[in-house]
C-alpha positions as CSV (number, residue, x, y, z in Angstrom):
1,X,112.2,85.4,84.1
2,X,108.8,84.0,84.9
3,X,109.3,86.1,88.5
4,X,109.9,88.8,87.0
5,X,106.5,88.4,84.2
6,X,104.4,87.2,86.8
7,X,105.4,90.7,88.9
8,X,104.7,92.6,85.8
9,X,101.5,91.5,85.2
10,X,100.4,91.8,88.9
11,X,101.3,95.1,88.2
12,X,99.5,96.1,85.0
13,X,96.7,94.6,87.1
14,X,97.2,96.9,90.2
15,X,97.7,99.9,87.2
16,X,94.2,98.8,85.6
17,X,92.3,98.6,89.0
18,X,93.7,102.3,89.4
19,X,92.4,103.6,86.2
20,X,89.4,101.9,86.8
21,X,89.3,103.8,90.2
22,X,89.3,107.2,88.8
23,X,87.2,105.9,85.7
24,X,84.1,105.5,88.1
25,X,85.0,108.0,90.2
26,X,85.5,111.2,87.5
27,X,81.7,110.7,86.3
28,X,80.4,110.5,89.8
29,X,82.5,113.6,91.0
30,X,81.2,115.4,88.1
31,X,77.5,114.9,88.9
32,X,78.1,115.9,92.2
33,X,79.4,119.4,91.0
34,X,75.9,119.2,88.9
35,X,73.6,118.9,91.4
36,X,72.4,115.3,90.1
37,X,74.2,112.9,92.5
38,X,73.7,113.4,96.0
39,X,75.4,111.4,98.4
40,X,75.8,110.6,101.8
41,X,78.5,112.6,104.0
42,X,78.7,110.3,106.3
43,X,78.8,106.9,104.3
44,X,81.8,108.3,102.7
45,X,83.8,109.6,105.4
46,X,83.5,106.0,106.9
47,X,84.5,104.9,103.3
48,X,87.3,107.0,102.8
49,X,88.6,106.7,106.3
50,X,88.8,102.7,106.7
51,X,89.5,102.0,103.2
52,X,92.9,104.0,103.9
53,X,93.7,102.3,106.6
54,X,92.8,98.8,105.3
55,X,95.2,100.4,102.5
56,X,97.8,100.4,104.7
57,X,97.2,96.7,106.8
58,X,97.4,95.4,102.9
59,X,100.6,97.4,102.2
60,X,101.9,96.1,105.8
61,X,101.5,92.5,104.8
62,X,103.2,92.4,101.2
63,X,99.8,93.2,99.3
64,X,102.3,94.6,96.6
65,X,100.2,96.4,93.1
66,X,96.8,95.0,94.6
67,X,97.1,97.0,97.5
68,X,97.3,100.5,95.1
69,X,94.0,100.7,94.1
70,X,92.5,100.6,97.4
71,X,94.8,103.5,98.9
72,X,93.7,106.1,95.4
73,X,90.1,105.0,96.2
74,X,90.8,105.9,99.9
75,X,91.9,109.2,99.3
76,X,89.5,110.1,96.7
77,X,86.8,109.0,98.4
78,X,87.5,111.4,101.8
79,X,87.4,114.3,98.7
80,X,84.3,113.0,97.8
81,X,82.7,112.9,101.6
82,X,84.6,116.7,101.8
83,X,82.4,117.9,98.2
84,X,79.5,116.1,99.7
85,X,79.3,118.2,103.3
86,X,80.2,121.3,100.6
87,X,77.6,121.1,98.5
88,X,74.8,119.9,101.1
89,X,74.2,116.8,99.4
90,X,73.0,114.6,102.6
91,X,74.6,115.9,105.9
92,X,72.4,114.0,107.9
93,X,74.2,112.5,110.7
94,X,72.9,110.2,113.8
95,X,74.2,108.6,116.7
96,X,74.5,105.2,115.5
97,X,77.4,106.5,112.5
98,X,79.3,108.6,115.7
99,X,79.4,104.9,117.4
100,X,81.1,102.9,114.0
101,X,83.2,106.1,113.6
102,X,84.6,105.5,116.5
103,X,85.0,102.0,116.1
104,X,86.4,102.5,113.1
105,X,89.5,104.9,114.4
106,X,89.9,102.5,117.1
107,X,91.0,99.4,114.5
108,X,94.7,101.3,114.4
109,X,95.7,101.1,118.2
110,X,94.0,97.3,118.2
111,X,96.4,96.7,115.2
112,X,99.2,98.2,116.9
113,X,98.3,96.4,120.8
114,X,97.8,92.8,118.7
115,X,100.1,93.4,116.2
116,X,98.2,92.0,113.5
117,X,96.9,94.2,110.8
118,X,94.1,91.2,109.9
119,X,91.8,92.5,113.3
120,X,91.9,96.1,112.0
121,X,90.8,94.5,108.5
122,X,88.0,92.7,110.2
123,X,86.5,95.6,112.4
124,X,87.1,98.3,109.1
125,X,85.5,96.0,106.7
126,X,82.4,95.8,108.9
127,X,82.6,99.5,109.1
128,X,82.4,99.9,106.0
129,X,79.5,97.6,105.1
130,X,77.8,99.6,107.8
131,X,78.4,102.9,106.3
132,X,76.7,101.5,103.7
133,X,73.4,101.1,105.2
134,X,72.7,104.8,104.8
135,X,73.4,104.5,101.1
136,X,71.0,101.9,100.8
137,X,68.5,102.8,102.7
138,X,68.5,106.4,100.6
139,X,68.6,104.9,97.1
140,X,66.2,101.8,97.9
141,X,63.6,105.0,98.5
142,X,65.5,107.7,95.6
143,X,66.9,105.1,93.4
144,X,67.9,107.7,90.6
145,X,70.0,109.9,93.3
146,X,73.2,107.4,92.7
147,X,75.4,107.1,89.5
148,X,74.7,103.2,89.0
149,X,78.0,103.4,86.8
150,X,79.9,103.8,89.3
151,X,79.6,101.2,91.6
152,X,79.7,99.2,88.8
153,X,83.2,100.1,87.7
154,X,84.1,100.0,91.6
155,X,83.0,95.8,91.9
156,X,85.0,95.2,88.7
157,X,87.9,97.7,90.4
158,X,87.5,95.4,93.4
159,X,88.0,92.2,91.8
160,X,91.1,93.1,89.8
161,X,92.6,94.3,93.2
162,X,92.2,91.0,94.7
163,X,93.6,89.5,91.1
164,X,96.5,92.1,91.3
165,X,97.8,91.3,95.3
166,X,101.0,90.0,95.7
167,X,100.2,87.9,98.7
168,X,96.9,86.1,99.2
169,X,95.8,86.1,103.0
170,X,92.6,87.5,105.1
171,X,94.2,90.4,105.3
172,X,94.5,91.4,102.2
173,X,91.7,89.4,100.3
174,X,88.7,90.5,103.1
175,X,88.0,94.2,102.4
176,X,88.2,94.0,98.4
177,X,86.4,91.1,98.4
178,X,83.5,92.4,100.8
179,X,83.0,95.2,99.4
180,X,82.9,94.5,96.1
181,X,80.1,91.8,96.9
182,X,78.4,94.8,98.9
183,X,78.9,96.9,96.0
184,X,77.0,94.3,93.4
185,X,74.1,93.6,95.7
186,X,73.2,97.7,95.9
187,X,73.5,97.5,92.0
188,X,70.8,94.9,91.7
189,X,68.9,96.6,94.3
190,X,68.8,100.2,92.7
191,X,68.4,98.4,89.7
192,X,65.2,96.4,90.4
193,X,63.9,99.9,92.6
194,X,64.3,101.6,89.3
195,X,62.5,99.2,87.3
196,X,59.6,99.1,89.5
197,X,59.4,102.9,90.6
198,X,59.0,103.1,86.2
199,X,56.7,100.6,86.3
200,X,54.1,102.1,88.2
């Protein structure tokens, strides 16, 4: 009995994190459509693309309902890079995103050579913290292009995920965990820019 509670309640959390998901991710689709968010092609494509596949490592090593959230977010999130190159947003893309692109599509054959999906985790969580340099660097200049919302709802989303997993390891802890740390620390940024682009 307690098994089977203790399952049901990682998944109500796994079912939460996934509302959540699309909670913070309806708004900020919407603006898009609008005109009023702009976002970065590229930042997302690296997004969508290694938070799939660090979807899959979790999947691969019993992350269970925690693991849920992060594969809707993945495939949302390519949608998102796909409306962003549509719409012109920020298409702006140099050298230096090509190189942890590539790294990025590389983590699946060094999973497969090692046979351990925690080095894939490792190289895709850095790539994603690096794709999101360009998202910093753009909204520490244009604070009020970004829905602040969202990444809001998306550290919360984070930390249910990592509440929600079914098996604690690096694996399946590191990428939630990272990111949603990544994803405070550009709140407080954009929120201090804001405060002192008004106060001036």
């Amino acid at each position: 009995m307690l098994d089977f509670s203790f399952a049901y309640t990682k998944e109500a959390l796994g079912l939460f994190a996934i509302a959540l998901t699309i909670l913070a991710f309806f708004p900020y689709i919407r603006s898009i459509h609008k005109g009023e968010t702009k976002p970065h092609m590229f930042s997302w494509i690296l997004w969508g693309a290694t938070t799939f596949i660090v979807f899959l490592a979790q999947y691969s090593d019993q992350g269970g309902a925690g693991a849920w959230p992060i594969g809707v977010s993945g495939i949302i999130t390519l949608y998102v890079a796909a409306l962003a190159y549509v719409k012109k947003s920020d298409i702006s893309i140099t050298k230096t995103d090509w190189v942890f692109f590539a790294i990025g599509v590389w983590s699946i054959p060094l999973w497969y050579f090692t046979s351990d999906p925690l080095w894939a985790v490792v190289v895709l969580t850095f790539i994603d913290l690096v794709g999101f340099i360009p998202t910093f660097k753009k909204s520490y200049s244009r604070p009020f292009d970004e829905q602040l919302g969202f990444f809001v709802l998306m550290t919360v989303r984070n930390f249910i995920s990592i509440a929600a997993l079914q098996n604690y390891s690096m694996t399946t802890v590191l990428f939630p965990a990272a990111v949603g740390v990544a994803a405070l620390v550009f709140v407080l940024m954009v929120i201090i820019q804001r405060r002192r682009l008004q106060s001036h």
